[in-house]
C-alpha positions in Angstrom: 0.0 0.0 0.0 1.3 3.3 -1.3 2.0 6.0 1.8 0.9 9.4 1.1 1.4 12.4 3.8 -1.9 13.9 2.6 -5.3 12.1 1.8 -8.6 13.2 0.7 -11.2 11.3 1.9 -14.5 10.4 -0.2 -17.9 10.1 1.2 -19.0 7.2 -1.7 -22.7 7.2 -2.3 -24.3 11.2 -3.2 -20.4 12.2 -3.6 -18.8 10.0 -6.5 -22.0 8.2 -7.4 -25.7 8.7 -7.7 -27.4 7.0 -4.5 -30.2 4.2 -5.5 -30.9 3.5 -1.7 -28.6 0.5 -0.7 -26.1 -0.5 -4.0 -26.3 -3.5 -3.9 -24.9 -4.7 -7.3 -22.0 -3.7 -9.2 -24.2 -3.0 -12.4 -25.7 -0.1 -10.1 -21.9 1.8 -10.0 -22.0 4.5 -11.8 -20.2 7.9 -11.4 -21.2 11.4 -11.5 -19.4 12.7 -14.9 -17.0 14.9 -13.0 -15.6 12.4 -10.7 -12.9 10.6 -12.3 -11.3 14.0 -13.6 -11.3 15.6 -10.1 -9.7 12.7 -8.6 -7.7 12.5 -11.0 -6.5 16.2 -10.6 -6.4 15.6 -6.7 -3.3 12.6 -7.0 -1.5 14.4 -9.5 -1.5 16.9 -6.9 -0.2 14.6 -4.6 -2.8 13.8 -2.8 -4.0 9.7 -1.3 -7.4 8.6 -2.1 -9.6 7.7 0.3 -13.6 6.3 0.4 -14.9 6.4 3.8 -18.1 4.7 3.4 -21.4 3.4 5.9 -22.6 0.4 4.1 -25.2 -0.7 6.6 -27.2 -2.5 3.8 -24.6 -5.2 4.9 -25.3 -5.2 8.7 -29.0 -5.5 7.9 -28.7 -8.1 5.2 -29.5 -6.8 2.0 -25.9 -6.5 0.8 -23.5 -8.9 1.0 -19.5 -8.7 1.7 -18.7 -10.2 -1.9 -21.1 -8.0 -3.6 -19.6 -4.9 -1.6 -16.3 -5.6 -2.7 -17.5 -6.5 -6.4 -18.9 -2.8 -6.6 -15.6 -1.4 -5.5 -13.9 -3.1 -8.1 -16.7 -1.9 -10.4 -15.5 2.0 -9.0 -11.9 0.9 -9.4 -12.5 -0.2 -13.1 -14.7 2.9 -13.9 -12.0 5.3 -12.4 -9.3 3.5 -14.5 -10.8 3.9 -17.3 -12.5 7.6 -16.9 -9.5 9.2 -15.0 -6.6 6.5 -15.3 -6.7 6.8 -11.3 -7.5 4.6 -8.5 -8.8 5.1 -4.7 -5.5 3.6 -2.4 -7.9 2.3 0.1 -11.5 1.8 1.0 -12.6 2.3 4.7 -16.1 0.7 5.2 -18.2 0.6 8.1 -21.3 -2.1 7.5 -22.8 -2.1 10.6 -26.5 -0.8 11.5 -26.6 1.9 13.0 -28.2 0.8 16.0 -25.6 -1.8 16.7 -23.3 1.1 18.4 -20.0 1.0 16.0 -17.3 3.0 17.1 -16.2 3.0 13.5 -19.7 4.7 11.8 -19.7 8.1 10.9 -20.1 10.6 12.4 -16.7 9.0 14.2 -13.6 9.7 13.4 -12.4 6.3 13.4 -12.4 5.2 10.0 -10.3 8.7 8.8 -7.8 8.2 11.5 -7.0 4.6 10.6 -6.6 4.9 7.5 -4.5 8.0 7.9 -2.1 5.7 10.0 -2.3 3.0 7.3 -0.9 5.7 4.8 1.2 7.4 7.0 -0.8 10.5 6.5 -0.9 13.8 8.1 -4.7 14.5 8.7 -3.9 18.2 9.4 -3.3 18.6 5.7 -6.2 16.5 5.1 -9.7 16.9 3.4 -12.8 15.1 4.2 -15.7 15.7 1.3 -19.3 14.7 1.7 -23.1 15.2 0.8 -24.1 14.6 5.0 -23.4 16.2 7.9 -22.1 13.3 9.4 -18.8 13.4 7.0 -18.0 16.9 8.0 -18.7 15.8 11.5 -16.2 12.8 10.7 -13.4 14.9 9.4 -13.8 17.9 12.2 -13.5 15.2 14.5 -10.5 13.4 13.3 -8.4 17.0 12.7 -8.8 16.5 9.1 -7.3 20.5 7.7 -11.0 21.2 5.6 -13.8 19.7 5.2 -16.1 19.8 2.0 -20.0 19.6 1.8 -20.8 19.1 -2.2 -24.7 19.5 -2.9 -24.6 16.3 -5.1 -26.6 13.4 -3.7 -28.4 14.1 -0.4 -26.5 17.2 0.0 -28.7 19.2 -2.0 -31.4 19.0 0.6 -28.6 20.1 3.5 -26.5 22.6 1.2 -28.8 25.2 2.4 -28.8 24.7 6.0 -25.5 24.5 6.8 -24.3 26.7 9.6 -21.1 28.7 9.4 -18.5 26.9 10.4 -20.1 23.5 9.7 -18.2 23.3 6.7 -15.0 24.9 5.3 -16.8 25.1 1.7 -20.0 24.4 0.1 -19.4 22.8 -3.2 -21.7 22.4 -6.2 -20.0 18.6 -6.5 -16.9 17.0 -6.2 -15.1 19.1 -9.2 -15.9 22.5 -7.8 -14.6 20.7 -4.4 -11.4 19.5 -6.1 -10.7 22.7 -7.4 -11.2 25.0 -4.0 -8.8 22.1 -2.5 -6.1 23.1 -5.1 -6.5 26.5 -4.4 -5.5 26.2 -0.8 -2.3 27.1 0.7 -0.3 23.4 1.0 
């Protein structure tokens, strides 16, 4: 696994793909247009890839493991081919939520591991996401910004979301990639 001192980590479902309601096939993967470009500009900037993803349709049953990881390499094959990039490391969380996970977001957990699997800094970090819980997910773990793009369920929080809340509202994942870029490194 390739070490990178700064990461950007991807909500997956209403960030880099439309959301059915529980994916639960790898013929349902499909990205927004924009995605595999952005991404791609992000690692040529130097930045690690990172999907932080809840996947409770496994917990409750109506997704399983294999299928999970079938739709990844669905993403993986989509972004190869889109973007000639790749994501250096899925961090999933499949329990329900009432089942008490210290790993589900809103909790840091997921970010911070994987920033130790990469050797990352996450004070030079991004966290992007259509929910309130990923910007909860990267405040908490120290992450340097964190991103709400209106894509996906975000359209229905974009407006509501007080100052502070989130270090820039993005139209999607391009006009995210792009403020990113723009930031002092």
């Amino acid at each position: 696994m390739k070490r990178h001192e700064r990461l950007i980590f991807l909500d997956r479902d209403g960030t880099l793909n439309p959301d059915p309601g529980y994916l639960s096939h790898p013929d349902q993967m499909n990205l927004f247009p924009w995605v595999a470009k952005s991404l791609r500009k992000l690692h040529d900037a130097g930045f690690g890839l990172v999907v932080v993803t809840n996947q409770s349709g496994v917990g409750r049953g109506l997704i399983t493991l294999e299928n999970l990881q079938a739709i990844h390499a669905r993403m993986d094959q989509l972004l190869a081919e889109q973007g000639g990039v790749a994501i250096d490391h899925y961090a999933l969380c499949t329990h329900r939520p009432d089942q008490g996970c210290p790993c589900r977001k809103p909790s840091p957990l997921l970010l911070k591991d994987a920033a130790t699997r990469l050797g990352a800094d996450l004070s030079k970090s991004y966290m992007i996401g259509d929910k309130r819980i990923d910007l909860e997910a990267g405040r908490r773990a120290g992450c340097k910004g964190v991103i709400h793009v209106r894509s996906g369920a975000g359209a229905e929080e974009y407006q509501s979301i007080a100052p502070g809340e989130a270090d820039y509202l993005a139209q999607d994942l391009g006009d995210a990639a792009d403020w990113i870029l723009r930031q002092p490194q």
